[in-house]
Backbone as CSV, one residue per row, in Angstrom:
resi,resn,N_x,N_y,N_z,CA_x,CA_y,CA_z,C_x,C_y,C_z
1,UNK,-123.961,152.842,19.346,-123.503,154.219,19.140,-124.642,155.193,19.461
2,UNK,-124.274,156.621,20.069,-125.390,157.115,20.480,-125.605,158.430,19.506
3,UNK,-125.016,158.357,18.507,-125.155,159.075,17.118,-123.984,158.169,16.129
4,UNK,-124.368,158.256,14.489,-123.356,157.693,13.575,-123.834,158.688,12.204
5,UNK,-122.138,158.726,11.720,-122.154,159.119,10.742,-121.655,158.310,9.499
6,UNK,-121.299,158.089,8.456,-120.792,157.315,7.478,-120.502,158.595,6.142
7,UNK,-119.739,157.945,5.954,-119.156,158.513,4.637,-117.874,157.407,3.754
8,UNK,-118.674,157.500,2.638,-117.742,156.191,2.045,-116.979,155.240,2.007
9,UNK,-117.955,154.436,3.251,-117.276,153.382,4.045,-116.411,153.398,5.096
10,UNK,-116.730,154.592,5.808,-116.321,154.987,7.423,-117.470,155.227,7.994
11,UNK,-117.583,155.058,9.318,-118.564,154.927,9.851,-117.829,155.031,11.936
12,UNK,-118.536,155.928,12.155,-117.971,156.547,13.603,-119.448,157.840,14.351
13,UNK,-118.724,158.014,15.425,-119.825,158.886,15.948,-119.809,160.135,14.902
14,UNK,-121.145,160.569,14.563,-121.170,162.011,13.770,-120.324,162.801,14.544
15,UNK,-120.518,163.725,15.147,-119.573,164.712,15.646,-117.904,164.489,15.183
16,UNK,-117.345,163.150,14.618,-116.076,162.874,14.801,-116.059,162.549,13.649
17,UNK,-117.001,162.382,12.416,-117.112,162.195,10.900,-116.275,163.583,10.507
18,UNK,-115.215,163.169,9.543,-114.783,164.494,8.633,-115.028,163.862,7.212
19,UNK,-115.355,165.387,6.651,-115.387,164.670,5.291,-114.483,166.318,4.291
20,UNK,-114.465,165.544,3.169,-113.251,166.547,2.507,-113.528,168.105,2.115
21,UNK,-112.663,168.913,2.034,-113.065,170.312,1.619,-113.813,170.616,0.405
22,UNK,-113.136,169.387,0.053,-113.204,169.396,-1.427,-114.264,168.573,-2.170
23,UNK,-115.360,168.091,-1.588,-116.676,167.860,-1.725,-117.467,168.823,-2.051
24,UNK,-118.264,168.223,-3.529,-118.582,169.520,-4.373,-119.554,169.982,-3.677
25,UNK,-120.502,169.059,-2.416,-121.375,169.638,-1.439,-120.900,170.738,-0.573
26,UNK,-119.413,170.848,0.101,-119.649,171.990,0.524,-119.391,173.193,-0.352
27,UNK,-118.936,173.311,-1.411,-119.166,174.843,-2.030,-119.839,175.495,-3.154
28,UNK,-120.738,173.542,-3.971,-121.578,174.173,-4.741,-122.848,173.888,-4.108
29,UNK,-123.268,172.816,-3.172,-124.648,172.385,-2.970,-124.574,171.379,-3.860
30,UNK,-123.850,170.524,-4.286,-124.038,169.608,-5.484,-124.576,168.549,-5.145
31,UNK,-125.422,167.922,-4.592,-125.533,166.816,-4.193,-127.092,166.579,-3.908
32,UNK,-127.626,165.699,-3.582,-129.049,165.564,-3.261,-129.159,164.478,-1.962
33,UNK,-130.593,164.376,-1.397,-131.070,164.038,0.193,-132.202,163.468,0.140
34,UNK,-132.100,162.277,1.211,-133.657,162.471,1.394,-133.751,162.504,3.227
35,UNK,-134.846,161.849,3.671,-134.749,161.583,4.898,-135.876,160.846,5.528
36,UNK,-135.913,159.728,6.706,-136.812,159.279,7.001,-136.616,158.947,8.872
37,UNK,-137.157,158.214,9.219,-137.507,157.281,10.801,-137.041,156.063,10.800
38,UNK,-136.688,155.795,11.623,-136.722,154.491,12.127,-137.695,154.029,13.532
39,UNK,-137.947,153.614,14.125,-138.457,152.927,15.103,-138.949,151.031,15.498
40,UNK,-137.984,151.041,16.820,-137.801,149.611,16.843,-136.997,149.335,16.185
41,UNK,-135.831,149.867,15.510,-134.854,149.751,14.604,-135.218,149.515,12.784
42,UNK,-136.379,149.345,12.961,-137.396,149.315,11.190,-137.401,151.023,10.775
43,UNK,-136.808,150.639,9.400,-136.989,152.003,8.972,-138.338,152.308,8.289
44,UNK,-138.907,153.310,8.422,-140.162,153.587,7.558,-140.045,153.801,6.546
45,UNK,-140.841,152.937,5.979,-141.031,153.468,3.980,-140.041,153.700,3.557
46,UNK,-138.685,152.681,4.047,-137.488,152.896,3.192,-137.245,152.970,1.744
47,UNK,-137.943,151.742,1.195,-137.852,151.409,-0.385,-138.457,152.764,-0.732
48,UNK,-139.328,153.360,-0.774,-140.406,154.624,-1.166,-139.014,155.621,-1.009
49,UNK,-138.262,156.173,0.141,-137.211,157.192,0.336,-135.939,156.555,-0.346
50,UNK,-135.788,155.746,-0.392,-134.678,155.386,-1.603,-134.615,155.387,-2.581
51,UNK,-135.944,155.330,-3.199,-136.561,155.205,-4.721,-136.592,156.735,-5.070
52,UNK,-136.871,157.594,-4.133,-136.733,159.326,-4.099,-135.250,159.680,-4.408
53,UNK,-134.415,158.827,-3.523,-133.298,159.728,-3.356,-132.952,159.537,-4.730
54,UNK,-132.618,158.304,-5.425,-132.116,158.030,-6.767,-132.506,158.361,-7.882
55,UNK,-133.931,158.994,-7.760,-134.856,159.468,-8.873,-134.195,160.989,-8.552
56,UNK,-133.993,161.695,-7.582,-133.373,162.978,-7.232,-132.046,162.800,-8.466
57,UNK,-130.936,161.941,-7.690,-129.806,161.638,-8.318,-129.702,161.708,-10.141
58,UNK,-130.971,161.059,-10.399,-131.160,160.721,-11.914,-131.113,162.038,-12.329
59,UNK,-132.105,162.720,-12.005,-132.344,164.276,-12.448,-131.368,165.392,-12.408
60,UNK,-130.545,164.901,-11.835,-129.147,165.856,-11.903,-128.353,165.336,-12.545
61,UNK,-128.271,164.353,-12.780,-127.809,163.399,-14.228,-126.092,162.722,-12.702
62,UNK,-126.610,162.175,-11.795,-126.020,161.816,-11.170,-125.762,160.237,-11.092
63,UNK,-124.439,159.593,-10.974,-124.575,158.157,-11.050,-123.911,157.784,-9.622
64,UNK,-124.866,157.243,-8.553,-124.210,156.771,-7.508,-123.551,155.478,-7.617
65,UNK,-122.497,155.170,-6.832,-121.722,153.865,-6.471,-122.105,152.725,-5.997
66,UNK,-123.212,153.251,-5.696,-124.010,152.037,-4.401,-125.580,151.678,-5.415
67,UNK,-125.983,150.926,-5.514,-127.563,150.399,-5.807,-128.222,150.699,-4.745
68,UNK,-129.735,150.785,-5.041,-130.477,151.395,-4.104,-130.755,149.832,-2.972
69,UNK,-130.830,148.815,-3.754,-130.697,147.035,-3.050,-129.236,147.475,-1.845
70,UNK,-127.970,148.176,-2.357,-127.140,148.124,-1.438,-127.379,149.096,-0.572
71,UNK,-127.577,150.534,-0.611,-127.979,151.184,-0.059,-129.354,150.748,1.237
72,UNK,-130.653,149.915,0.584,-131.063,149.482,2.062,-130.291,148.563,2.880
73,UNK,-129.544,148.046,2.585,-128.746,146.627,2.932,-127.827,147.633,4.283
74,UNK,-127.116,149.099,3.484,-125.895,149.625,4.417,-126.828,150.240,5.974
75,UNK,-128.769,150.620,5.344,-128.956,151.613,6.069,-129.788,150.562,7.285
76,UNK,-129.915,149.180,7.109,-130.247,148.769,7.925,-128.923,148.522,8.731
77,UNK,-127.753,148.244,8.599,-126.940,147.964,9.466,-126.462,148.816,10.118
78,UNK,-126.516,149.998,9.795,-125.998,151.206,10.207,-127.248,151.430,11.756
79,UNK,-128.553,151.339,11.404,-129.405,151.653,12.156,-129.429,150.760,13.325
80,UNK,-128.465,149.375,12.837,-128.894,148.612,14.307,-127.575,148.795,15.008
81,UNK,-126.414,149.684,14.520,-125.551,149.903,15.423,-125.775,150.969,16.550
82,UNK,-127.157,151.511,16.264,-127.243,152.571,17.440,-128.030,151.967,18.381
83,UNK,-127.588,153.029,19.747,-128.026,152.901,20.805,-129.789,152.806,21.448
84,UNK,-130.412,153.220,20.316,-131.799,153.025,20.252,-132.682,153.236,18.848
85,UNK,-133.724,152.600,19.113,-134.132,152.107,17.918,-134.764,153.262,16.981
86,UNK,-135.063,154.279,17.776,-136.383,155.937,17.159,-135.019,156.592,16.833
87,UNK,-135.025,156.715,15.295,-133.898,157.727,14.853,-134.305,158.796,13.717
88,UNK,-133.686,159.205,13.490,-134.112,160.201,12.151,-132.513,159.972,11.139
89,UNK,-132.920,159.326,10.474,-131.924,159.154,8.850,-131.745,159.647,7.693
90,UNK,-130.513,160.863,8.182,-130.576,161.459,6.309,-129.431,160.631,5.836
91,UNK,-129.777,160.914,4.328,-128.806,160.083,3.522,-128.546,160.877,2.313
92,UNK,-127.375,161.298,1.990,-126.770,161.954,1.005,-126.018,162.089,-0.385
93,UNK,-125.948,161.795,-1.352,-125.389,162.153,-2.381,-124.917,163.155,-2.546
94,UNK,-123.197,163.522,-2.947,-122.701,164.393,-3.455,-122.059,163.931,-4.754
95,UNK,-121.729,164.485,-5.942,-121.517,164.707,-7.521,-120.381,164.253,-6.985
96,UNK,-118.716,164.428,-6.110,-117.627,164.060,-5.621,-117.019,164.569,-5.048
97,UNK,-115.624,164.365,-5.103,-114.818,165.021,-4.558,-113.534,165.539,-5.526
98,UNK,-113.428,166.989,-6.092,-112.021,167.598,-7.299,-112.635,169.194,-6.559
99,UNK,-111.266,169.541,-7.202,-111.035,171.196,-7.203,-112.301,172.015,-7.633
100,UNK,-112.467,172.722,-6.912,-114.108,173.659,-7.415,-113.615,174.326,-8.887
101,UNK,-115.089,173.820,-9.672,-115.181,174.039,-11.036,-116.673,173.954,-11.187
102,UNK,-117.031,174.470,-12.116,-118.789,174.403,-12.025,-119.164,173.388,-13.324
103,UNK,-118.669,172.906,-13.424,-118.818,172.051,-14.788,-118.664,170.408,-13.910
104,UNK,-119.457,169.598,-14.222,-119.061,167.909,-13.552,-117.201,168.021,-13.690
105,UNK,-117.249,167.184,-12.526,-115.228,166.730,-12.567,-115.833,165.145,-13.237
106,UNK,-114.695,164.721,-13.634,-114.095,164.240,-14.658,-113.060,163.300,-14.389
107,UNK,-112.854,162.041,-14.682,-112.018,160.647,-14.155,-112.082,160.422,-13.094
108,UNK,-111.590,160.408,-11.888,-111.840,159.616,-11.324,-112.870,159.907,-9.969
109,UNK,-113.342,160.995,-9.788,-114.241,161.534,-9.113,-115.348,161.043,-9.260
110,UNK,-115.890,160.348,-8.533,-117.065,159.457,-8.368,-118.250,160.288,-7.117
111,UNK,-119.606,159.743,-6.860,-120.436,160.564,-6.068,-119.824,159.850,-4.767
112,UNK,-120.221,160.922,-3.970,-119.698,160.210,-2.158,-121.337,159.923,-1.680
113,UNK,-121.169,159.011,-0.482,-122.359,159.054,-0.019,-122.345,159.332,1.749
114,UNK,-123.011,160.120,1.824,-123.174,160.593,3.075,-124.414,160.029,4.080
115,UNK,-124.498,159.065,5.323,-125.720,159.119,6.317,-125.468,159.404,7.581
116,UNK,-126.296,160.500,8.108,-126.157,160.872,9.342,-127.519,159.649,10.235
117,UNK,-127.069,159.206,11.226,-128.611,159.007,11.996,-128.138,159.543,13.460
118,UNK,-129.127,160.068,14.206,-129.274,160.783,15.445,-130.724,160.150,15.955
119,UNK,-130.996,159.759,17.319,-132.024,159.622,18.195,-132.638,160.985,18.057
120,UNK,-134.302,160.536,17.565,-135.443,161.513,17.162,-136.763,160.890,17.031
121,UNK,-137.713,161.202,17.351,-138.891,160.801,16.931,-139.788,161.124,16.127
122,UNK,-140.661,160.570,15.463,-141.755,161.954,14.528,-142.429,162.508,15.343
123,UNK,-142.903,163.621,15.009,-143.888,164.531,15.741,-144.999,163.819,15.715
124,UNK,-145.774,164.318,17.121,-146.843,163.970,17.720,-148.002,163.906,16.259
125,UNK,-148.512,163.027,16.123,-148.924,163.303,14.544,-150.379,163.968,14.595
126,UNK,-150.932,164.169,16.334,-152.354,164.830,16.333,-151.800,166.388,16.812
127,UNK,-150.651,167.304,16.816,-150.543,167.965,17.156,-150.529,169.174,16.025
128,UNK,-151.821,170.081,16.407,-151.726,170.911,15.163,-150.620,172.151,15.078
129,UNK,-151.067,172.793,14.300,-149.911,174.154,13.831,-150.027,175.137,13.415
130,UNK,-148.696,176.321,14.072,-149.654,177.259,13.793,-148.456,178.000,12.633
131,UNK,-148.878,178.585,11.297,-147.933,178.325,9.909,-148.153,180.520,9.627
132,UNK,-146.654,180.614,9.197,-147.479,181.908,8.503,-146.955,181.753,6.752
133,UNK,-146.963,182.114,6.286,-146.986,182.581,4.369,-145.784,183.261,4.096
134,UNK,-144.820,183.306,3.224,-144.000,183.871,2.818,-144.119,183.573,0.916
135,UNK,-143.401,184.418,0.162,-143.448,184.421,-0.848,-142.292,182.988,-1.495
136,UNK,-142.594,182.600,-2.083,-141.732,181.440,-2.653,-140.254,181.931,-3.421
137,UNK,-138.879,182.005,-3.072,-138.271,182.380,-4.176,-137.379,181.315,-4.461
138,UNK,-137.282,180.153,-4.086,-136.488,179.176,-4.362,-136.279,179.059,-6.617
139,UNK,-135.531,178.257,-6.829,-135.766,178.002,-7.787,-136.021,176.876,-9.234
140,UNK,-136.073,176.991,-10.077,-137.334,175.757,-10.599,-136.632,174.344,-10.903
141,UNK,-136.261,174.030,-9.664,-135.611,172.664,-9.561,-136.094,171.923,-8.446
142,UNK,-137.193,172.430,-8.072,-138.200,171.952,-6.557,-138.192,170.420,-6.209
143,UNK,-138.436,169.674,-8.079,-138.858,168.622,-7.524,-137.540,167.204,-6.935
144,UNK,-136.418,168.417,-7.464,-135.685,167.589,-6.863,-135.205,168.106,-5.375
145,UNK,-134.736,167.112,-4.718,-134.315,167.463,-3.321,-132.864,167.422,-2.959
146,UNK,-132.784,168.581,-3.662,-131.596,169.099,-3.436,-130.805,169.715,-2.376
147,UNK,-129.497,170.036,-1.875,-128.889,170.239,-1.067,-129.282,171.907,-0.723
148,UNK,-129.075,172.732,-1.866,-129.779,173.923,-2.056,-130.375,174.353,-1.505
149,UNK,-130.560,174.830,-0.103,-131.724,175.032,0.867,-131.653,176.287,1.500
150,UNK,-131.271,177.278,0.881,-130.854,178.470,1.553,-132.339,179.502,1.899
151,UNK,-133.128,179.581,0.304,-134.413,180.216,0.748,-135.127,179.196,1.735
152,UNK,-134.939,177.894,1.562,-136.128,177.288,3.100,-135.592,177.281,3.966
153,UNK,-134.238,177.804,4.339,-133.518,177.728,6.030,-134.346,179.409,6.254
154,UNK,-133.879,180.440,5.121,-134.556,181.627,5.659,-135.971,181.753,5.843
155,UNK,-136.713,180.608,5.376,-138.658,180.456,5.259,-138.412,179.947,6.670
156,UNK,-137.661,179.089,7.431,-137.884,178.457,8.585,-137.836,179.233,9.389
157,UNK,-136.303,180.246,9.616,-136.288,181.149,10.443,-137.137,182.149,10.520
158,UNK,-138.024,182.613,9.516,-139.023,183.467,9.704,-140.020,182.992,10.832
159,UNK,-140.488,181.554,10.461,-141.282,181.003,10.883,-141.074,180.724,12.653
160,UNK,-139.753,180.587,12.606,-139.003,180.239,14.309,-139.509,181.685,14.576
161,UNK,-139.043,182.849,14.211,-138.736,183.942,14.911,-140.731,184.304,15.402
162,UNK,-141.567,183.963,14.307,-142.793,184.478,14.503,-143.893,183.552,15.347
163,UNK,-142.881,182.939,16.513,-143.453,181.722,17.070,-144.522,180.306,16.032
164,UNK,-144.161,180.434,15.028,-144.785,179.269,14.317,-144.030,177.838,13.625
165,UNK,-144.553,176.516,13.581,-144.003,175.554,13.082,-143.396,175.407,11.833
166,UNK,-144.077,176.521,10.848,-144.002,175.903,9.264,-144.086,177.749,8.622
167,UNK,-143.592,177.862,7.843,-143.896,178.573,6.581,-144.323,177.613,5.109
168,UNK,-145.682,178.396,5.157,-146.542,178.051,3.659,-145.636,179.155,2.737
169,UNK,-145.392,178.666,1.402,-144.652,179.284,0.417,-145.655,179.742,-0.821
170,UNK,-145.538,180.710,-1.637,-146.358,180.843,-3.028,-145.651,181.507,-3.649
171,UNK,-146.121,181.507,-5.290,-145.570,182.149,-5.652,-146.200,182.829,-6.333
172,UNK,-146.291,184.159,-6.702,-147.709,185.449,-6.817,-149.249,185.014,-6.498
173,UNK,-149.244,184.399,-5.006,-150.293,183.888,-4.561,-150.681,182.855,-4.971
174,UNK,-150.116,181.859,-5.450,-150.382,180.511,-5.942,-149.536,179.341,-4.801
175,UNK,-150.003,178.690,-4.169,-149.532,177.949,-3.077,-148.708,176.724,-3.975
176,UNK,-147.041,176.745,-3.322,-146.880,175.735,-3.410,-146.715,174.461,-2.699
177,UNK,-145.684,174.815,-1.655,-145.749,173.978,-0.366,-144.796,174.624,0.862
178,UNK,-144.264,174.019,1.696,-144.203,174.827,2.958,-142.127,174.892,2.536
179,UNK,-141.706,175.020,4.044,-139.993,175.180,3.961,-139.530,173.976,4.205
180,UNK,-140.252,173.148,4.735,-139.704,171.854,4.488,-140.842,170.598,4.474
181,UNK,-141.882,170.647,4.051,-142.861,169.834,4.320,-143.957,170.243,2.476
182,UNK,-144.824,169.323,2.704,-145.864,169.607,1.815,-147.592,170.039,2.457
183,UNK,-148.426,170.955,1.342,-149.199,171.231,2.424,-150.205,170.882,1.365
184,UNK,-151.433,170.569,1.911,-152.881,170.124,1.028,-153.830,170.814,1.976
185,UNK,-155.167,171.118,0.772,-156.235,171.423,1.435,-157.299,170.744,1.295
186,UNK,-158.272,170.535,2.296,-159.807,170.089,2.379,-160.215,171.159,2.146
187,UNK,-161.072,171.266,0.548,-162.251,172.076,0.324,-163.355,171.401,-0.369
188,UNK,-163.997,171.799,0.462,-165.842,171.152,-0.177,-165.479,169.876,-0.489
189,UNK,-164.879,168.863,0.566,-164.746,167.699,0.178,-163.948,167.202,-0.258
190,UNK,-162.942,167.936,-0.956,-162.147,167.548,-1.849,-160.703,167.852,-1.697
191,UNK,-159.557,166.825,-1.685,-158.477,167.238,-1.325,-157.635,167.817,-2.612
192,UNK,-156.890,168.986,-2.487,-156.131,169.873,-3.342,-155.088,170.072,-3.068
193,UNK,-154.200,169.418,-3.666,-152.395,169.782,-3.561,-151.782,170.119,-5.013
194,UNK,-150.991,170.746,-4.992,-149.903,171.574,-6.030,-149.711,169.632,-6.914
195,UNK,-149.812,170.215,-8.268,-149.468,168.999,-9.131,-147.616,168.932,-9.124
196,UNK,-147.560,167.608,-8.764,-146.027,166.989,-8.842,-145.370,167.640,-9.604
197,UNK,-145.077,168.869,-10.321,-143.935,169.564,-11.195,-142.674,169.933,-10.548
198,UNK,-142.407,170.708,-11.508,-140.876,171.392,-10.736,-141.002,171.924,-9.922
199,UNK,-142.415,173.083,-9.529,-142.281,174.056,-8.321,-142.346,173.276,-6.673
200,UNK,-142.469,171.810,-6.469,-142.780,171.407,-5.322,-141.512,170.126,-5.530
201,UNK,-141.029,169.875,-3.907,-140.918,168.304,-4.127,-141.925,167.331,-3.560
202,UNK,-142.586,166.657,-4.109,-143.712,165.776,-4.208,-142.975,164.835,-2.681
203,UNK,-143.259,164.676,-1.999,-142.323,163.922,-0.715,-143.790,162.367,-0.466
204,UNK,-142.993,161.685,0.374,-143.543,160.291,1.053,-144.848,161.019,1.457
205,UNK,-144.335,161.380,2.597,-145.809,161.861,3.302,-147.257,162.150,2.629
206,UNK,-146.581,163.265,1.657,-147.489,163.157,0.990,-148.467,162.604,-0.190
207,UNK,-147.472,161.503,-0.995,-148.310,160.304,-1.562,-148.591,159.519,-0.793
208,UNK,-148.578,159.237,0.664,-148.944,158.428,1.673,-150.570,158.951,1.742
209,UNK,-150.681,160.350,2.184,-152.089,161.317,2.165,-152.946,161.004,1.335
210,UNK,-152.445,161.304,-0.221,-153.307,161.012,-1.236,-153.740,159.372,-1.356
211,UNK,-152.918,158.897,-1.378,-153.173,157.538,-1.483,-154.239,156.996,-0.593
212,UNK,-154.360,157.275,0.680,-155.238,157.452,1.649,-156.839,157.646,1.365
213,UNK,-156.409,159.156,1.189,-157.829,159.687,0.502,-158.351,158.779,-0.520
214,UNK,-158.030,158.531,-1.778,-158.758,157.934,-2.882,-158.863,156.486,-2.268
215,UNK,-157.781,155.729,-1.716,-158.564,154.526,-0.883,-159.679,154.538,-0.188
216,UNK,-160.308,155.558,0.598,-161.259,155.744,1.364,-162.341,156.435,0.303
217,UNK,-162.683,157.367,-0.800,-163.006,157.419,-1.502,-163.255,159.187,-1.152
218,UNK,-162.289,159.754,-0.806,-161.805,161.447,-0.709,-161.320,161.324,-2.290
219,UNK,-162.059,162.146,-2.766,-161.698,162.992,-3.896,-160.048,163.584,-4.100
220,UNK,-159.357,163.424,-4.970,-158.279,164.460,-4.702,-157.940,164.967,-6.099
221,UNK,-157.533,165.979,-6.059,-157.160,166.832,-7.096,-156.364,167.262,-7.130
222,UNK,-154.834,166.992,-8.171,-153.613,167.727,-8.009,-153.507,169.199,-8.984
223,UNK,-153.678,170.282,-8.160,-154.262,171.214,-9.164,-153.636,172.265,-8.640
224,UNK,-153.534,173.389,-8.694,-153.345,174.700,-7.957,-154.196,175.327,-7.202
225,UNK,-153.875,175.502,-6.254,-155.126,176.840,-5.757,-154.138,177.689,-4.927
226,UNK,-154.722,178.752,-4.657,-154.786,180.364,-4.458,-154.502,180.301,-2.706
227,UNK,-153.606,181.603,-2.575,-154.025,181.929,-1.105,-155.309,182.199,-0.216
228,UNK,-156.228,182.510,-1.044,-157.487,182.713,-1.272,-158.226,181.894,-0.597
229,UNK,-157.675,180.524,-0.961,-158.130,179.574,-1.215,-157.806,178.752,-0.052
230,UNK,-156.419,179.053,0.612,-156.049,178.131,1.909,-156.331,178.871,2.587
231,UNK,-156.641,180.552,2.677,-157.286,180.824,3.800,-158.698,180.720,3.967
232,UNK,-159.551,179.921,3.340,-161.029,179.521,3.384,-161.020,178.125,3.268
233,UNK,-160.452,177.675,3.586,-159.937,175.659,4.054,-160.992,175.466,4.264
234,UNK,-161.540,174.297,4.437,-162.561,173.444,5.447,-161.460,172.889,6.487
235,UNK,-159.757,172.616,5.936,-158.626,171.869,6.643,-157.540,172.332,5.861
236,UNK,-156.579,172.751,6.510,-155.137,172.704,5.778,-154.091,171.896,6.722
237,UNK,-153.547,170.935,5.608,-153.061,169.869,5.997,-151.552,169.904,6.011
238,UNK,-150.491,169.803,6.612,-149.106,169.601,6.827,-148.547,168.107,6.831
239,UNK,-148.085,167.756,5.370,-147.502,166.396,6.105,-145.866,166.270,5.262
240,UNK,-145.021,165.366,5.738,-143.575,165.322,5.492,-143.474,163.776,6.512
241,UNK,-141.834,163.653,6.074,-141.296,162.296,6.414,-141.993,162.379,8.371
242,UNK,-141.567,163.171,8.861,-141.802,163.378,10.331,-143.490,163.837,10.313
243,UNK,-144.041,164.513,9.763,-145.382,164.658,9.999,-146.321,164.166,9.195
244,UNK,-147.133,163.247,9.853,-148.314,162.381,8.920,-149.064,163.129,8.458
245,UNK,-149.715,164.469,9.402,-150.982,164.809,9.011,-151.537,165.490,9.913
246,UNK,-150.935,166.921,9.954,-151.259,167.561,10.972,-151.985,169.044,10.312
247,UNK,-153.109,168.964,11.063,-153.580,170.147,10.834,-152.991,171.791,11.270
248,UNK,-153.384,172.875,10.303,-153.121,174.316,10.455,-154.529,174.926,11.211
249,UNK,-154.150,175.105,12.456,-155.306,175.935,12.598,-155.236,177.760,13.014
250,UNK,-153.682,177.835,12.702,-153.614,179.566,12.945,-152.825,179.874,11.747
251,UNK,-153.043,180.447,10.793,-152.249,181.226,9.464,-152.234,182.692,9.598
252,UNK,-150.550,182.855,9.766,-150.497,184.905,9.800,-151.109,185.527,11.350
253,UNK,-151.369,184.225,11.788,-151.812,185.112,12.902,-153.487,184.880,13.486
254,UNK,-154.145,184.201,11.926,-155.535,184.156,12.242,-155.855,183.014,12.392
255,UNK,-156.712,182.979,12.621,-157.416,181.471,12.738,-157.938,180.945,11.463
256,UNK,-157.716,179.427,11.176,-158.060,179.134,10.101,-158.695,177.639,9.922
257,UNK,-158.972,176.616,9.407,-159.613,175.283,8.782,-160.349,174.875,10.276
258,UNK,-160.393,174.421,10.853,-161.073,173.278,11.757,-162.620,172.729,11.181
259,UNK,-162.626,172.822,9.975,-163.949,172.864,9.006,-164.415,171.700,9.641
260,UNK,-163.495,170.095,9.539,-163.615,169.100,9.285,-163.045,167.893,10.437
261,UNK,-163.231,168.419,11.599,-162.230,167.855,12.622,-162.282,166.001,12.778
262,UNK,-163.656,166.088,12.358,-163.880,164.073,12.251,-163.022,163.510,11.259
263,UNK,-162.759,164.220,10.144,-162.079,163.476,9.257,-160.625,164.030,9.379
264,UNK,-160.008,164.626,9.415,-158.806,165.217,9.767,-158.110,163.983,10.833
265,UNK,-159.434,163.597,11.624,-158.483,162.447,12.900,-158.675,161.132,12.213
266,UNK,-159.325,161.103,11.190,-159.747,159.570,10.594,-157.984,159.821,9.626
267,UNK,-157.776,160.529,8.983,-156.974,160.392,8.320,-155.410,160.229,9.063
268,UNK,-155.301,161.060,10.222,-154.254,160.562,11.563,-154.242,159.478,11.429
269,UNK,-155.313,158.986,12.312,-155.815,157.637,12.902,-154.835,156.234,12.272
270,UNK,-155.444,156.901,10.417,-154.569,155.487,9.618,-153.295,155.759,8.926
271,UNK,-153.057,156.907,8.999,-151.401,157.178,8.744,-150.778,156.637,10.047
272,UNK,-151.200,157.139,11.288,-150.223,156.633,12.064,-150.337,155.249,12.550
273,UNK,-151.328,154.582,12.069,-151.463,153.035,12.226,-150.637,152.396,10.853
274,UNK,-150.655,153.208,10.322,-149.227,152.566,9.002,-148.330,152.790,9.482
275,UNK,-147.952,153.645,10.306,-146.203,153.846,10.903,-146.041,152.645,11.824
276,UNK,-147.117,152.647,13.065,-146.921,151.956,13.841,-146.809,150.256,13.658
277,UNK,-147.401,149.692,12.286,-147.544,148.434,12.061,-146.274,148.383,11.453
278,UNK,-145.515,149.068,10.324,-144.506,149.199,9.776,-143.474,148.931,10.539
279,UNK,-143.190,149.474,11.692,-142.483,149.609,12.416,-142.626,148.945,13.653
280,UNK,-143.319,147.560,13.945,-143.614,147.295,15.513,-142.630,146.465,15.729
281,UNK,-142.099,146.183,15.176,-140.891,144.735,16.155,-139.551,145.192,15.255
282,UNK,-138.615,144.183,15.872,-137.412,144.922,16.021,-137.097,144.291,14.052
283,UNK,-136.146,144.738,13.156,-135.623,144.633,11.987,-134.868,143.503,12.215
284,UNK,-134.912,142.355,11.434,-133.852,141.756,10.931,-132.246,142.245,10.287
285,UNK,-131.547,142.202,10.697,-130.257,142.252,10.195,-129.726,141.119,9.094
């Protein structure tokens, strides 16, 4: 197949997937996501994005149909029905399918599960970026990854319209993370990202980063810092399911981090040698 969609045990080209009106995803956002790669038909860091999506699910006090054991089981088969092996895989939870009511439905309405996959690759993972700042107004349910995406579609389009990759988000100058990615800084050595709370969702990529760092013996600190503070980087770092670890080197317009360019590629170097080993030969079915 040269795209697939699925929805509760249908499975056909996306474009030709329908799913009901009456899915509390399309008119409340009810539902939660995650998303990852495949390549060579191996998905990346599946168990890690499944273990997300259901910890999402938990937090909305959601009970899916499927185990997360069945869920890798559906998403490897699904992945080897396509036409090539480099895909990009979202996978969805919605609360169900009853009459719009804002309160959970009730008997027999169960969660649906939704996966799109489409031919995609991750981004070039040495290719830097150029990000501008917007104020954060999402709200304090960050750490889950929710369907809810209306302030980061408008953080993106800012970002499209002002020729840049990413919008960095804050909130009264306190950085949290970007419109769809997470962002860290190299200062004086030391890596600094927003602590795992509600205002961020804590994503793969970026416990991939940290984990990194303190293996190699980079300092890291999950703490707050200031706009202040990412515009005097030694490095400001971009990473998400698609980006390992790409540096910011223009913010608003100015120029910014290249503090640290030896280590910035050391840290590439072995993120994308974890993708590539992860992923080198074809998946068992």
């Amino acid at each position: 197949m040269k795209t697939l969609g699925y929805y509760n045990g249908v499975a056909e080209e996306a474009e030709k997937l329908r799913i009901p009106a009456l899915d509390r995803a399309c008119y409340f956002g009810d539902g939660v996501y995650d998303v990852t790669y495949s390549r060579n038909y191996r998905i990346f860091a599946m168990e890690e994005h499944i273990a997300n999506l259901f910890r999402s699910a938990a937090a909305v006090e959601m009970e899916p149909r499927i185990t997360p054991d069945e869920a890798a089981a559906l998403l490897r088969d699904l992945v080897a029905r396509m036409d090539t092996g480099e895909n990009r895989i979202y996978i969805q939870f919605s609360r169900g399918t009853a009459p719009r009511a804002h309160a959970f439905p009730h008997g027999e309405s169960r969660p649906n599960l939704l996966v799109l996959i489409f031919p995609a690759a991750v981004r070039d993972p040495y290719r830097p970026m150029r990000c501008i700042t917007r104020p954060d107004t999402r709200f304090f349910h960050c750490n889950v990854k929710s369907l809810n995406l209306l302030p980061n579609v408008l953080a993106s389009e800012a970002a499209e319209r002002a020729g840049a990759d990413e919008c960095i988000l804050h909130r009264n100058g306190v950085v949290t993370e970007c419109a769809h990615s997470n962002v860290s800084i190299l200062l004086g050595g030391t890596l600094l990202t927003h602590p795992a709370n509600e205002r961020i969702y804590a994503g793969t990529g970026r416990a991939h980063l940290l984990s990194l760092c303190r293996a190699v013996g980079i300092p890291v600190e999950e703490k707050t810092y200031t706009l202040e503070e990412l515009k005097k980087a030694d490095e400001i770092l971009v990473t998400s399911a698609s980006v390992f670890c790409a540096p910011v080197l223009e913010l608003d317009g100015e120029p910014v981090g290249g503090g640290r360019p030896e280590l910035v590629r050391a840290l590439q170097d072995a993120l994308t040698d974890r993708y590539l080993k992860e992923t080198n030969a074809p998946s068992p079915v």
